[in-house]
N, C-alpha and C positions, 0 to 999 in steps of 0.2 A: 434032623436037627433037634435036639435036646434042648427042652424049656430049662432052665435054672432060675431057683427061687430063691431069692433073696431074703431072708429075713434078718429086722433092724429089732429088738428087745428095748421094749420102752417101759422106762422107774414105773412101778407102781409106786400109787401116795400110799402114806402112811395109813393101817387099818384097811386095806385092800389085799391079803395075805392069800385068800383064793381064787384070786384074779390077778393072771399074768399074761399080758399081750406082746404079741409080735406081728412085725407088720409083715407081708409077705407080696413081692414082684412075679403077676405072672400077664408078660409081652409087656404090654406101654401101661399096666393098669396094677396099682397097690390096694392091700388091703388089709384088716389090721382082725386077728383071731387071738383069742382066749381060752387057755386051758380049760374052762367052764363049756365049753362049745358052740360059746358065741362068736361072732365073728360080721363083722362092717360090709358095708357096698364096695363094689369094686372102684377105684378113685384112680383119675388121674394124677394126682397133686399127694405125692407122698405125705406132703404136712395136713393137708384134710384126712389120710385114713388115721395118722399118729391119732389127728384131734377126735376121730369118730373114740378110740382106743383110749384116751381121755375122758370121754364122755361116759363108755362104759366102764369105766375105775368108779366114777362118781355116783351114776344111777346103778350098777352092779346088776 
């Protein structure tokens, strides 16, 4: 059985132009990475990895 990952592309704000996140499903657990090669904890709650993805827009 083949994992399939999901990814959802959330706005970057304005003045965030080398930071672009996607959040990413892999089993019951999301997570939110940036082309910078950052990237969040594994979350159960889709809208907590968005806001990790959030968070790293702001702090970069």
């Amino acid at each position: 059985m083949q994992n399939r990952a999901a990814q959802e592309p959330t706005a970057p704000p304005s003045g965030a132009s080398d930071h672009r996140t996607t959040t990413t499903e892999r089993g019951s657990f999301c997570l939110a990475r940036c082309i910078c090669g950052w990237h969040g904890p594994a979350r159960r709650a889709r809208s907590q990895a968005r806001t990790d993805a959030e968070q790293h827009h702001r702090t970069g």
